[in-house]
CHARMM-style PDB file with segment names, atoms N, HN, CA, C and O in Angstrom:
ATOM      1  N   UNK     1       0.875  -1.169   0.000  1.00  0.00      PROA
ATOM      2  CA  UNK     1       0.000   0.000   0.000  1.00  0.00      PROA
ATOM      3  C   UNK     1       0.909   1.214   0.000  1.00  0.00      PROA
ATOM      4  O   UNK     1       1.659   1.338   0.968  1.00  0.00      PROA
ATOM      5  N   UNK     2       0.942   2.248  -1.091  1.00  0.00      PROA
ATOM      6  HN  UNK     2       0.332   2.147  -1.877  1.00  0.00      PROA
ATOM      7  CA  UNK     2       1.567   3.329  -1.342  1.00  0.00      PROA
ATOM      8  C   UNK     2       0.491   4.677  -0.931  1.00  0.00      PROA
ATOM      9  O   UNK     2      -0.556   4.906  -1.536  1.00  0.00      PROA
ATOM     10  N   UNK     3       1.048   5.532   0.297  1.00  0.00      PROA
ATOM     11  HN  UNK     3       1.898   5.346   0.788  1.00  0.00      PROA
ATOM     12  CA  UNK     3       0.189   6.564   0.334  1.00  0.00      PROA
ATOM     13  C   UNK     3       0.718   7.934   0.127  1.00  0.00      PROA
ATOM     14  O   UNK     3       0.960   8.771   0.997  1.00  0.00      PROA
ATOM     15  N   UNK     4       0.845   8.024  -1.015  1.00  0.00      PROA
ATOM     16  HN  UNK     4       0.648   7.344  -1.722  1.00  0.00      PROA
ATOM     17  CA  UNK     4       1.889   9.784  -1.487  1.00  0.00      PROA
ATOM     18  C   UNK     4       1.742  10.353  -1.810  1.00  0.00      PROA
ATOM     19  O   UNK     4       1.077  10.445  -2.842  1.00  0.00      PROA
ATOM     20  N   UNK     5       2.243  11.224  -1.195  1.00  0.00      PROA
ATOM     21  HN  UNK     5       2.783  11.149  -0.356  1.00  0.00      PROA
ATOM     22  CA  UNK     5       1.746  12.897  -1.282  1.00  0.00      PROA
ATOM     23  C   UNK     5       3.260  13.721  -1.728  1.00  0.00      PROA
ATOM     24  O   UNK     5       4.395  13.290  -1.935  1.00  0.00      PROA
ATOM     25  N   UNK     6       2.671  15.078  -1.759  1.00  0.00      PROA
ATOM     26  HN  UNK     6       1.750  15.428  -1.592  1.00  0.00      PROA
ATOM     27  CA  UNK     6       3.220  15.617  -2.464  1.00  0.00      PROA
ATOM     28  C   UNK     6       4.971  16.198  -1.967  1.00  0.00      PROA
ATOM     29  O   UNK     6       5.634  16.917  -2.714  1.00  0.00      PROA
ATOM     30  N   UNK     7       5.360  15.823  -0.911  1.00  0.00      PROA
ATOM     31  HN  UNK     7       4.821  15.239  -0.304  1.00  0.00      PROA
ATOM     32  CA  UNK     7       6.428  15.739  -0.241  1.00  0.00      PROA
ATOM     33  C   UNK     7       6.839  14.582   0.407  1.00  0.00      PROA
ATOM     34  O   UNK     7       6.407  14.267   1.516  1.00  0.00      PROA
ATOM     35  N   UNK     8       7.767  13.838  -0.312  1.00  0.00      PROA
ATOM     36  HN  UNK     8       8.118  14.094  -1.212  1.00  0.00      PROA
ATOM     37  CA  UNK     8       8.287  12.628  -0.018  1.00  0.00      PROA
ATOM     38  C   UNK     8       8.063  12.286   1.634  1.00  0.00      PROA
ATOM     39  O   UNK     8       7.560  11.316   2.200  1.00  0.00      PROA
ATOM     40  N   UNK     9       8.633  13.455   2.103  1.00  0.00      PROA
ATOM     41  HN  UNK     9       9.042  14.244   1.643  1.00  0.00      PROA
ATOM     42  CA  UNK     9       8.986  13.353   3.666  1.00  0.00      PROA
ATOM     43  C   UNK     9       7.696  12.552   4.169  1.00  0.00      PROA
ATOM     44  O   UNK     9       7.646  11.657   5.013  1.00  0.00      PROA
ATOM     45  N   UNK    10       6.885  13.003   3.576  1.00  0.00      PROA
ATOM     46  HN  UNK    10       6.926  13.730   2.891  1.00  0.00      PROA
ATOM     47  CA  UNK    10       4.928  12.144   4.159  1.00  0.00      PROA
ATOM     48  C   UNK    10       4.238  11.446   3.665  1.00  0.00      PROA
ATOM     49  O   UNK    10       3.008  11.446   3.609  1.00  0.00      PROA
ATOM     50  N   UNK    11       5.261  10.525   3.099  1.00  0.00      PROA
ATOM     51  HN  UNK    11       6.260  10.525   3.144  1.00  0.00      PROA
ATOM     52  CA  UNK    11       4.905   9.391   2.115  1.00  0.00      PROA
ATOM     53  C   UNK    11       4.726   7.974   3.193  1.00  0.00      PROA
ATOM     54  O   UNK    11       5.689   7.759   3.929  1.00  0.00      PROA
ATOM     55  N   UNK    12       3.826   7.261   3.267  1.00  0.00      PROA
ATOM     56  HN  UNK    12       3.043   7.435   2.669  1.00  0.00      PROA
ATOM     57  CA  UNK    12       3.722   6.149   4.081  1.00  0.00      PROA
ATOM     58  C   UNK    12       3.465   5.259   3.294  1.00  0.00      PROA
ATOM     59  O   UNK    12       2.859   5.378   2.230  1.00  0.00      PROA
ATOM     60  N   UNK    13       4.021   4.057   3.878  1.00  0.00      PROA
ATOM     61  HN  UNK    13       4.514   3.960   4.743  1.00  0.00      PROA
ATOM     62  CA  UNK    13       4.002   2.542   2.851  1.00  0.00      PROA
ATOM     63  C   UNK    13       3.806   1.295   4.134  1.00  0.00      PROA
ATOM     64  O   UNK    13       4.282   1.152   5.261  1.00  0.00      PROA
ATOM     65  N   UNK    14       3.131   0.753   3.534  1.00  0.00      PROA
ATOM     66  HN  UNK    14       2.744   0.869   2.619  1.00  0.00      PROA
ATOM     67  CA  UNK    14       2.597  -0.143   4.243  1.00  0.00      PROA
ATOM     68  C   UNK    14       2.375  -1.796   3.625  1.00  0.00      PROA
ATOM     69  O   UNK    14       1.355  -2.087   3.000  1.00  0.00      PROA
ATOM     70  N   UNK    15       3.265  -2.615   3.847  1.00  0.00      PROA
ATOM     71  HN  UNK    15       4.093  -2.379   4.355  1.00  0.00      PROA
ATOM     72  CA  UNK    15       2.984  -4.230   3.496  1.00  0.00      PROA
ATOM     73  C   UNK    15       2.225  -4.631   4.305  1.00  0.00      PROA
ATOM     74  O   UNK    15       2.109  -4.114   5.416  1.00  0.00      PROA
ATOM     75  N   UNK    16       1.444  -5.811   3.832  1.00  0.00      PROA
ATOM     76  HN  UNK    16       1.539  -6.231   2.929  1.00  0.00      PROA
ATOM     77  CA  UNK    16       0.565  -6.927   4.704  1.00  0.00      PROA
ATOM     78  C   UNK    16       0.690  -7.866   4.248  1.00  0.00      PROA
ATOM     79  O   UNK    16       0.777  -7.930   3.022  1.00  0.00      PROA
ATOM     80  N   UNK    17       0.769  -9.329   5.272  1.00  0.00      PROA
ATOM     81  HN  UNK    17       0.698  -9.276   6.268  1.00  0.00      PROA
ATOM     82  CA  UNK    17       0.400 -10.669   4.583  1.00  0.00      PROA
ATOM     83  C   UNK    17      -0.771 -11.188   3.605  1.00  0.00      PROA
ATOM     84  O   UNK    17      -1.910 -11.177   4.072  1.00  0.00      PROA
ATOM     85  N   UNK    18      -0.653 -11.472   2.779  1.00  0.00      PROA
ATOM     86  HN  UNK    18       0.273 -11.481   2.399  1.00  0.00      PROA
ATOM     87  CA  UNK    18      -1.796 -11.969   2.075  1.00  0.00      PROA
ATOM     88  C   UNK    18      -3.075 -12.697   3.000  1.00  0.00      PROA
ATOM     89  O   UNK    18      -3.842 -13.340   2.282  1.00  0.00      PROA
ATOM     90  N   UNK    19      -3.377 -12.699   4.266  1.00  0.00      PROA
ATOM     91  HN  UNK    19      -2.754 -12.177   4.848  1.00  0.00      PROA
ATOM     92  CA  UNK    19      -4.411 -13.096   4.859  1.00  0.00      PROA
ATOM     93  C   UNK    19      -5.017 -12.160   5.280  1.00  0.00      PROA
ATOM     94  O   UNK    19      -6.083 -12.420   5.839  1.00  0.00      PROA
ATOM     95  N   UNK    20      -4.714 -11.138   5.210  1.00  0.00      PROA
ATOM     96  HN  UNK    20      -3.848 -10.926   4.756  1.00  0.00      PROA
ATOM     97  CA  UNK    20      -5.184  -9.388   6.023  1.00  0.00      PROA
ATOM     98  C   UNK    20      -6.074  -8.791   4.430  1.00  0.00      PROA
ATOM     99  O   UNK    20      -5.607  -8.326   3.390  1.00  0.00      PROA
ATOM    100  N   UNK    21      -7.499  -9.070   4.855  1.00  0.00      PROA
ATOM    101  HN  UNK    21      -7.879  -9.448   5.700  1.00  0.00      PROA
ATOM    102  CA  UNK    21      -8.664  -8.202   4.171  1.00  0.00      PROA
ATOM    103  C   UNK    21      -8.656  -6.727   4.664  1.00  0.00      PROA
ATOM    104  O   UNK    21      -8.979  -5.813   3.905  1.00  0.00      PROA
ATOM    105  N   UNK    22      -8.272  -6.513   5.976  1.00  0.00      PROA
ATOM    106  HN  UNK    22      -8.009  -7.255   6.592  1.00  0.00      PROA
ATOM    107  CA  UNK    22      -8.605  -4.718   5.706  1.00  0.00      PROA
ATOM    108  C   UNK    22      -7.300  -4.330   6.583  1.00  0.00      PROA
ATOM    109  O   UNK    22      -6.636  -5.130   7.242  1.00  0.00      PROA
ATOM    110  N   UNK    23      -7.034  -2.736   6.437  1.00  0.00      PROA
ATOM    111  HN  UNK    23      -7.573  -2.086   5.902  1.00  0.00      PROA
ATOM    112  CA  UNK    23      -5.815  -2.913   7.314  1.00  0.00      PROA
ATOM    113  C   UNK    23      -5.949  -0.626   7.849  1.00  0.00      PROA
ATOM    114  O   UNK    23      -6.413   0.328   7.223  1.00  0.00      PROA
ATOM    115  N   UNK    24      -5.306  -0.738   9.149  1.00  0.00      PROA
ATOM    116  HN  UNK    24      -4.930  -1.513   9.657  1.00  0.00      PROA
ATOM    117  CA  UNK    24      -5.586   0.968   9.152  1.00  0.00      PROA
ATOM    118  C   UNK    24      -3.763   1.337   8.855  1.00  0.00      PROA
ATOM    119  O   UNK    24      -2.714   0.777   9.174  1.00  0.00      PROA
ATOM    120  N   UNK    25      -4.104   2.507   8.125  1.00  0.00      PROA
ATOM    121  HN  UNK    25      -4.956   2.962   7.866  1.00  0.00      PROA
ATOM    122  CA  UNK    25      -2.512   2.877   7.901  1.00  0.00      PROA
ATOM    123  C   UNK    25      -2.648   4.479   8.587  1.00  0.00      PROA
ATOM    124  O   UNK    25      -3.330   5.486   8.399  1.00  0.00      PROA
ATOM    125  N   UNK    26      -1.413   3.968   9.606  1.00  0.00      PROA
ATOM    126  HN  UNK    26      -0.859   3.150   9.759  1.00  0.00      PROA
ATOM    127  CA  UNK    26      -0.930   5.064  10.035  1.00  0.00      PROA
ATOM    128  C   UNK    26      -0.146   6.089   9.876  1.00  0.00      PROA
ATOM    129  O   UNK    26       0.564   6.113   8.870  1.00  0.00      PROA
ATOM    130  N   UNK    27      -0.108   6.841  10.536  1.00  0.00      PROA
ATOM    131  HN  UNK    27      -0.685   6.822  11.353  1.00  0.00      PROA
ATOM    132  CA  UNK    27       0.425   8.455  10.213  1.00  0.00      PROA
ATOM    133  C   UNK    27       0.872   9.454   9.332  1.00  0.00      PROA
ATOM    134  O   UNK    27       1.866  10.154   9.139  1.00  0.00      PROA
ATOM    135  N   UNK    28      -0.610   9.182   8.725  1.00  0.00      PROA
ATOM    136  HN  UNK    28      -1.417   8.614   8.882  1.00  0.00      PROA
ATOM    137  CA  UNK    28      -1.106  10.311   7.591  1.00  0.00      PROA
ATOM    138  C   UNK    28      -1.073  11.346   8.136  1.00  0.00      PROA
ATOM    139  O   UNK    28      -1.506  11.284   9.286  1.00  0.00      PROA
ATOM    140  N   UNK    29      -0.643  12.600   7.724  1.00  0.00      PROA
ATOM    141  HN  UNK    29      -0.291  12.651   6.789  1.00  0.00      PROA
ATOM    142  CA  UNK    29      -1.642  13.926   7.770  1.00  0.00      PROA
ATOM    143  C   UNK    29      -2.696  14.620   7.441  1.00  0.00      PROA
ATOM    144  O   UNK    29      -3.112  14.824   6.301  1.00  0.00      PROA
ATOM    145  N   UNK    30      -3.339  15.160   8.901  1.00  0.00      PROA
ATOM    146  HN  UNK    30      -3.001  14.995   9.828  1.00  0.00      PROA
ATOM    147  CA  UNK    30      -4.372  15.783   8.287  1.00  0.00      PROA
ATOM    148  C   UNK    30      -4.212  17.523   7.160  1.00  0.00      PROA
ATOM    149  O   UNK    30      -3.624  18.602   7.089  1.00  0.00      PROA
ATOM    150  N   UNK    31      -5.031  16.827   6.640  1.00  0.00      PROA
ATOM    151  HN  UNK    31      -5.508  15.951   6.698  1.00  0.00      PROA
ATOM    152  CA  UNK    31      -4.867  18.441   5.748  1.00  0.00      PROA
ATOM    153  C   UNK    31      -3.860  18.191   4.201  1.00  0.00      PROA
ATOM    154  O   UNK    31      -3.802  19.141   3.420  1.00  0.00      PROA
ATOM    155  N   UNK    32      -2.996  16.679   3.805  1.00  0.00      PROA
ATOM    156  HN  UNK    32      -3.042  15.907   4.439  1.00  0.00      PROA
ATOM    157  CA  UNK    32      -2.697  16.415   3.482  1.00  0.00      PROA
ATOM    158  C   UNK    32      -2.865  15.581   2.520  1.00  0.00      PROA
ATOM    159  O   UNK    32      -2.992  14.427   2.929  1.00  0.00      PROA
ATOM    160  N   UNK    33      -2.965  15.816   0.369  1.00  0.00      PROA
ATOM    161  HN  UNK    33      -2.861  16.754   0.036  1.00  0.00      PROA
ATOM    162  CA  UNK    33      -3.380  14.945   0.217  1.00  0.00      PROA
ATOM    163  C   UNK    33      -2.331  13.892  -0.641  1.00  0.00      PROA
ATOM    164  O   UNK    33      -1.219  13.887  -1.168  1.00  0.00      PROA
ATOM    165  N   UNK    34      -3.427  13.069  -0.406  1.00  0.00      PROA
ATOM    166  HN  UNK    34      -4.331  13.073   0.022  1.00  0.00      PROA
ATOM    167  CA  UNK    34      -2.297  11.552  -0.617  1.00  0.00      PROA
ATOM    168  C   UNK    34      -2.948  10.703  -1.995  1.00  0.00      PROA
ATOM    169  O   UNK    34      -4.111  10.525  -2.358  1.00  0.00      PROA
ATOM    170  N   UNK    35      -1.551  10.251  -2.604  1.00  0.00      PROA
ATOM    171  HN  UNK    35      -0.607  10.396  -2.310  1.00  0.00      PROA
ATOM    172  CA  UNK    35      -2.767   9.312  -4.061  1.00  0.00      PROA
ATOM    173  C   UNK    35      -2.429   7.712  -3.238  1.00  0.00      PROA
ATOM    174  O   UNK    35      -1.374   7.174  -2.903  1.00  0.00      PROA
ATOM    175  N   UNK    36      -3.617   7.379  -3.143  1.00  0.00      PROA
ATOM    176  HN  UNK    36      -4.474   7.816  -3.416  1.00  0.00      PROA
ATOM    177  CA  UNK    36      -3.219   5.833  -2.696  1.00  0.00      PROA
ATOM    178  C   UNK    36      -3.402   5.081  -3.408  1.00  0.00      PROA
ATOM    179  O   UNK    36      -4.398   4.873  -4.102  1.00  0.00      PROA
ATOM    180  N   UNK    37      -1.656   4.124  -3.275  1.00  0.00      PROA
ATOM    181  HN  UNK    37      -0.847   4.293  -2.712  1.00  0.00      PROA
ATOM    182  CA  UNK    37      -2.607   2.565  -4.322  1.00  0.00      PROA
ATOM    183  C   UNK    37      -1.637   1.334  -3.975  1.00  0.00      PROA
ATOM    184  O   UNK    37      -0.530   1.092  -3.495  1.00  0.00      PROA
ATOM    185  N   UNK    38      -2.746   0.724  -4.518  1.00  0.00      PROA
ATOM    186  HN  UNK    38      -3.646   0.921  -4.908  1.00  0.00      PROA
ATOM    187  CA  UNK    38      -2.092  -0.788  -3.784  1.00  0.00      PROA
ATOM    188  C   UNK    38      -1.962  -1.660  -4.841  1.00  0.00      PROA
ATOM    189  O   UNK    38      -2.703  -1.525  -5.815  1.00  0.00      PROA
ATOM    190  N   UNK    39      -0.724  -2.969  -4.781  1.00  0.00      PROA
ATOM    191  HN  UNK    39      -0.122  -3.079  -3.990  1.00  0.00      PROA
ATOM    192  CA  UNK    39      -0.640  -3.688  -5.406  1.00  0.00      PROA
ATOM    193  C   UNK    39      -0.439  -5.444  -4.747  1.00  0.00      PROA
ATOM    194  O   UNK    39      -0.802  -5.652  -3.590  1.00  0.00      PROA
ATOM    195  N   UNK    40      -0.115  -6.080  -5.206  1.00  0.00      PROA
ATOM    196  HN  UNK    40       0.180  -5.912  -6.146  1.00  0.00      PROA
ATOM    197  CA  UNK    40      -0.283  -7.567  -4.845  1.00  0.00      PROA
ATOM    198  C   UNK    40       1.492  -7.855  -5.280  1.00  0.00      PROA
ATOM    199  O   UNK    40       2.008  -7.579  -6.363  1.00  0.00      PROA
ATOM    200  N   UNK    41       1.930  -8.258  -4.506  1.00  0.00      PROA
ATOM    201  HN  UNK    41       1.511  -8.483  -3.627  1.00  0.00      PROA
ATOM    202  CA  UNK    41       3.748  -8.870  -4.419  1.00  0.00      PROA
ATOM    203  C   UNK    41       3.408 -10.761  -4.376  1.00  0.00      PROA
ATOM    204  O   UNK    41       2.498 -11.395  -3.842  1.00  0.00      PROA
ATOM    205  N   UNK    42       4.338 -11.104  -5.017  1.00  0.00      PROA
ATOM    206  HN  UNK    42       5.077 -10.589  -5.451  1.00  0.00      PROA
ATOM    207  CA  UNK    42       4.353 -13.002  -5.234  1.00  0.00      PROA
ATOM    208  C   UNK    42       5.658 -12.892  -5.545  1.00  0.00      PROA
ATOM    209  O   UNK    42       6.171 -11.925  -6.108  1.00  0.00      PROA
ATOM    210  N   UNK    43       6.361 -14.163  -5.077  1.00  0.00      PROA
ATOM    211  HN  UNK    43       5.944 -14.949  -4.619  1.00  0.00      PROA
ATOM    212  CA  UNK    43       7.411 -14.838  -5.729  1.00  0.00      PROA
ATOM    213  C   UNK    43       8.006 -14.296  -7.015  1.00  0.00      PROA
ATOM    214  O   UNK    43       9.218 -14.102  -7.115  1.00  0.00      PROA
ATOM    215  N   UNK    44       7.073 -14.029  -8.087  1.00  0.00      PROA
ATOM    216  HN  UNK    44       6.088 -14.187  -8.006  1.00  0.00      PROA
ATOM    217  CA  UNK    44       7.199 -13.658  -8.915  1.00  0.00      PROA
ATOM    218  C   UNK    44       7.557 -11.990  -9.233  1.00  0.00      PROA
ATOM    219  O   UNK    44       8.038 -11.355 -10.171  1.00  0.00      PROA
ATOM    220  N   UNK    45       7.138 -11.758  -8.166  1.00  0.00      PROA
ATOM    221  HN  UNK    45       6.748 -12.274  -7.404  1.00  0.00      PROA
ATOM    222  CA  UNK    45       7.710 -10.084  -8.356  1.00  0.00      PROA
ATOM    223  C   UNK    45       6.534  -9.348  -8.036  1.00  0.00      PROA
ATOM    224  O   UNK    45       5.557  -9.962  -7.606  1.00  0.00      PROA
ATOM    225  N   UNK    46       6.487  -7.689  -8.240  1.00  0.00      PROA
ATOM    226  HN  UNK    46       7.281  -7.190  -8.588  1.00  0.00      PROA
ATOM    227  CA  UNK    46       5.501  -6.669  -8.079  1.00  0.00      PROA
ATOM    228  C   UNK    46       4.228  -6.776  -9.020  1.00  0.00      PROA
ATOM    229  O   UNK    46       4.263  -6.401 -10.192  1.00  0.00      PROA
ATOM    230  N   UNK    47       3.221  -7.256  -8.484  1.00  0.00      PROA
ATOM    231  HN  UNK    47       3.191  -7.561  -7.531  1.00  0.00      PROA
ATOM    232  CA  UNK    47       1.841  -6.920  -9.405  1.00  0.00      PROA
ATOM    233  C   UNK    47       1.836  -5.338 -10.272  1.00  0.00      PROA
ATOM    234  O   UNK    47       2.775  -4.543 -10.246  1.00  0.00      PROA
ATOM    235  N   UNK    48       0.509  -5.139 -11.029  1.00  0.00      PROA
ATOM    236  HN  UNK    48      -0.255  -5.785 -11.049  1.00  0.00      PROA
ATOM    237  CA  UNK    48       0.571  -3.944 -11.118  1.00  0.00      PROA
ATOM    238  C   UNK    48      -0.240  -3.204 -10.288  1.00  0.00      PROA
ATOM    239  O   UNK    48      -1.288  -3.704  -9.880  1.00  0.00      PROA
ATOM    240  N   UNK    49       0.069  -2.137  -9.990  1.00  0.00      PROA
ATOM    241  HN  UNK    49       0.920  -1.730 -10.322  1.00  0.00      PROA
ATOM    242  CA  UNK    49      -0.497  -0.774  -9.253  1.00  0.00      PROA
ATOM    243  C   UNK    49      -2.085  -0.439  -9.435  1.00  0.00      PROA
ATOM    244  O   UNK    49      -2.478  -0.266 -10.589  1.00  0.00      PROA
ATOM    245  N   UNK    50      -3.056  -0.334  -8.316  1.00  0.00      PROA
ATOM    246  HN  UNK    50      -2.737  -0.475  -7.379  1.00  0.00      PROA
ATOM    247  CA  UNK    50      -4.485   0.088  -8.800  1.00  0.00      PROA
ATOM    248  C   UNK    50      -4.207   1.478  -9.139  1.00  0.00      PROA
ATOM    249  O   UNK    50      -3.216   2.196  -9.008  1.00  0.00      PROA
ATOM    250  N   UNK    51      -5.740   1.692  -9.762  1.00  0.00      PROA
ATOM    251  HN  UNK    51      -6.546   1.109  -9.869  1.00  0.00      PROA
ATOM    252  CA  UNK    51      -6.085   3.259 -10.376  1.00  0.00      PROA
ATOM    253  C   UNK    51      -4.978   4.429  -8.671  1.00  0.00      PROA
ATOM    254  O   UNK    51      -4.303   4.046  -7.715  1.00  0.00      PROA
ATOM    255  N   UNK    52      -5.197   5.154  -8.938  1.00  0.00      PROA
ATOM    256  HN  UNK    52      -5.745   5.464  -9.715  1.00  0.00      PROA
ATOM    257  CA  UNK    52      -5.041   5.768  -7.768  1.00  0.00      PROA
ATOM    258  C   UNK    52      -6.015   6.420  -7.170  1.00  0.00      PROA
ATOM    259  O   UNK    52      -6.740   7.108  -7.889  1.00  0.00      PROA
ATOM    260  N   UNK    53      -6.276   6.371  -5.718  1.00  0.00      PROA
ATOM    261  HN  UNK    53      -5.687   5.813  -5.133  1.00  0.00      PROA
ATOM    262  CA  UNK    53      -7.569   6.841  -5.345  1.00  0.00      PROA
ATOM    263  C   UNK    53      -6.748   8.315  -4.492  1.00  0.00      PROA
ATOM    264  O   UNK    53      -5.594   8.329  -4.065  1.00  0.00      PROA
ATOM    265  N   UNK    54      -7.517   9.181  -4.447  1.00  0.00      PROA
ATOM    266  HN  UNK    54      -8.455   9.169  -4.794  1.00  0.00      PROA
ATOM    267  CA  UNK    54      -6.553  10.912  -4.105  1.00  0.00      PROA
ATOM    268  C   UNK    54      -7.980  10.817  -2.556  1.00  0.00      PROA
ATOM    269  O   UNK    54      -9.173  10.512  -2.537  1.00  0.00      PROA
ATOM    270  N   UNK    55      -7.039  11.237  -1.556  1.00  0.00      PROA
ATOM    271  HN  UNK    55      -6.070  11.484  -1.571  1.00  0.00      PROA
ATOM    272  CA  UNK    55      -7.784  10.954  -0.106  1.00  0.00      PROA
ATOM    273  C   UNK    55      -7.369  12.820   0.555  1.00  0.00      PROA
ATOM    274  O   UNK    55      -6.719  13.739   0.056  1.00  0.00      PROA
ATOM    275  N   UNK    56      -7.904  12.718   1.469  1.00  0.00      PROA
ATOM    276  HN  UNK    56      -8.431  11.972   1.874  1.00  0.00      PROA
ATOM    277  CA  UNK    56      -7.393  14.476   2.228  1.00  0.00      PROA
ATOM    278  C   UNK    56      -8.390  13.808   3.181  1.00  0.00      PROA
ATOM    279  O   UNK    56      -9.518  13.360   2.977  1.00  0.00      PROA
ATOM    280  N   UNK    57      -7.359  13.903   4.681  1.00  0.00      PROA
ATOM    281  HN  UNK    57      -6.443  14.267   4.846  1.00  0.00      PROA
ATOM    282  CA  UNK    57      -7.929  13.507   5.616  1.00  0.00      PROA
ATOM    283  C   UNK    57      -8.159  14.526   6.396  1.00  0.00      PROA
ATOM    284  O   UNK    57      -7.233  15.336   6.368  1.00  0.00      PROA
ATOM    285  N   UNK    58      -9.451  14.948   7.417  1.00  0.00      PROA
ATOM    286  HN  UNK    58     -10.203  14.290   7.439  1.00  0.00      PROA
ATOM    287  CA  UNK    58     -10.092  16.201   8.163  1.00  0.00      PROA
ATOM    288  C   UNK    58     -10.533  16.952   7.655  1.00  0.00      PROA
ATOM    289  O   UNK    58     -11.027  17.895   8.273  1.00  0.00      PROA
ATOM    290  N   UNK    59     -10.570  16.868   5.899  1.00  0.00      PROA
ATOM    291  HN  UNK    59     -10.169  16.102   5.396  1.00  0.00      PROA
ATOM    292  CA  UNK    59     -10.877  17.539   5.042  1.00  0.00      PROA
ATOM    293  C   UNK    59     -12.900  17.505   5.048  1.00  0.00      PROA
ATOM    294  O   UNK    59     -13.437  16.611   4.395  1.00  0.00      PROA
ATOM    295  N   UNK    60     -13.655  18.374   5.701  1.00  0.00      PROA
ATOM    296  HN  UNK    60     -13.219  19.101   6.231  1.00  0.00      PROA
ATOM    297  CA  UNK    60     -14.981  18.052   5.435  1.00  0.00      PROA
ATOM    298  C   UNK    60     -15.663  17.831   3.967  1.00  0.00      PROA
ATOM    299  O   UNK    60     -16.858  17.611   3.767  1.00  0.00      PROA
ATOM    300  N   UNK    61     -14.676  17.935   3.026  1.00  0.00      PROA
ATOM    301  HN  UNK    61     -13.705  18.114   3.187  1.00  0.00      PROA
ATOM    302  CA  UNK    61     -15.178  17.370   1.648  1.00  0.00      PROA
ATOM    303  C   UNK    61     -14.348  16.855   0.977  1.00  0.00      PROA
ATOM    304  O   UNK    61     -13.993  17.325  -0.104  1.00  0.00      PROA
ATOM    305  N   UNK    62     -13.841  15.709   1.527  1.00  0.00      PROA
ATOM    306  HN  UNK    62     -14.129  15.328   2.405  1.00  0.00      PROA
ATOM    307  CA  UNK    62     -12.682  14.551   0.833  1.00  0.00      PROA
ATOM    308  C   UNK    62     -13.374  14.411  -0.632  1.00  0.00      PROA
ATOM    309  O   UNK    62     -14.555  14.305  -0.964  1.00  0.00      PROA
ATOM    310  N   UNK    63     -11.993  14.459  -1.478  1.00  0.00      PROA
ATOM    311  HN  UNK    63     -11.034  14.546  -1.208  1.00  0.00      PROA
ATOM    312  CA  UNK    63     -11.957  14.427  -3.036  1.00  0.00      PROA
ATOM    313  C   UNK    63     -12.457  12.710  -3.022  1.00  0.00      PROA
ATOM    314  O   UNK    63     -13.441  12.618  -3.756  1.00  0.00      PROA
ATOM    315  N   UNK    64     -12.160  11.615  -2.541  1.00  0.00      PROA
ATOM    316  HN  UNK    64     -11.360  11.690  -1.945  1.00  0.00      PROA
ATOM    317  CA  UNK    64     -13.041  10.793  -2.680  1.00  0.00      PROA
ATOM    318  C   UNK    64     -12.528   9.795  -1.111  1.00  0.00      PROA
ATOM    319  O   UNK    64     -11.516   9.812  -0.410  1.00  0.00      PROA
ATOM    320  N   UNK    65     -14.004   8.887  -1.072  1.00  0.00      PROA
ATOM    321  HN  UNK    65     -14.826   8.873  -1.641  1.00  0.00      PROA
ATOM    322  CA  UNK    65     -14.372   8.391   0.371  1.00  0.00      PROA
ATOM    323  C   UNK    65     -13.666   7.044   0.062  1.00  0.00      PROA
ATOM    324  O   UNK    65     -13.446   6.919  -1.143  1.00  0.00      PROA
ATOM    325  N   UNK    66     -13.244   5.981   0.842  1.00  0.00      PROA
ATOM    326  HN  UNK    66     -13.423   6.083   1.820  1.00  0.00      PROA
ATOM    327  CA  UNK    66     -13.278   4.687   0.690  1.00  0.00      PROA
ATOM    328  C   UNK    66     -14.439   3.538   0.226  1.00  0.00      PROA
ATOM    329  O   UNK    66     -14.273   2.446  -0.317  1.00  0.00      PROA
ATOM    330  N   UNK    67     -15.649   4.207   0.648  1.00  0.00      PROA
ATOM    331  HN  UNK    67     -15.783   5.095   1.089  1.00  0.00      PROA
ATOM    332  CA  UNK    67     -16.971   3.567  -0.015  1.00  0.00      PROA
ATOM    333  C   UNK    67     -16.977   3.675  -1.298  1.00  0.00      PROA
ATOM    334  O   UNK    67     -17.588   2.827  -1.948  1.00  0.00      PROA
ATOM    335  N   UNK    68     -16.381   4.612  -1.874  1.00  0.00      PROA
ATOM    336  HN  UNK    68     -15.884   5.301  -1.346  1.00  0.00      PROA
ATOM    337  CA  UNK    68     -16.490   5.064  -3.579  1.00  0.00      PROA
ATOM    338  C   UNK    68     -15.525   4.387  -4.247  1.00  0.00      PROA
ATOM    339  O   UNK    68     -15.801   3.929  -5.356  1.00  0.00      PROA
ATOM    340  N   UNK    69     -14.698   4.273  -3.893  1.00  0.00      PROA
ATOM    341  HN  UNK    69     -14.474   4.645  -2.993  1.00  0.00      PROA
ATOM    342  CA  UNK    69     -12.919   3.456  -4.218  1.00  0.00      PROA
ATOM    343  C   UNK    69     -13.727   2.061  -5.373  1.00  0.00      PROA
ATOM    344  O   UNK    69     -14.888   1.751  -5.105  1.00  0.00      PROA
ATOM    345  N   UNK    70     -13.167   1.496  -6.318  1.00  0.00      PROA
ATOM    346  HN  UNK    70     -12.225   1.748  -6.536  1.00  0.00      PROA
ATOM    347  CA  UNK    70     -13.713   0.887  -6.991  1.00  0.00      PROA
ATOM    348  C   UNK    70     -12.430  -0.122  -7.638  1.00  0.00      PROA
ATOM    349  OT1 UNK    70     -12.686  -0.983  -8.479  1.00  0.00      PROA
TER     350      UNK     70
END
């Protein structure tokens, strides 16, 4: 899980085992926005990358919600 924004410095990345359906990623900023996307890793190497979903957290009108994510 890639969450990056527009200054490296507040870029968060996050692996999980393939048995983990949902997961919370920590220490985002608020006020900060981030393109998130995730991919799938195997033996075989790096999957490819989803669409990117663009998040702004505390933001009372986030550019898009996790319910919408597709």
């Amino acid at each position: 899980i890639w969450c990056l924004a527009n200054d490296t410095q507040l870029h968060v990345n996050k692996s999980v085992d393939a048995t983990i359906r949902s997961v919370v990623v920590g220490g985002l900023q608020t006020g900060v926005q981030y393109r998130v996307e995730v991919a799938a890793g195997t033996s075989a190497g790096l999957g490819v990358r989803s669409k990117p979903q663009l998040i702004i957290l505390g933001n009372p009108h986030p550019l898009q919600t996790w319910g919408q994510m597709k």
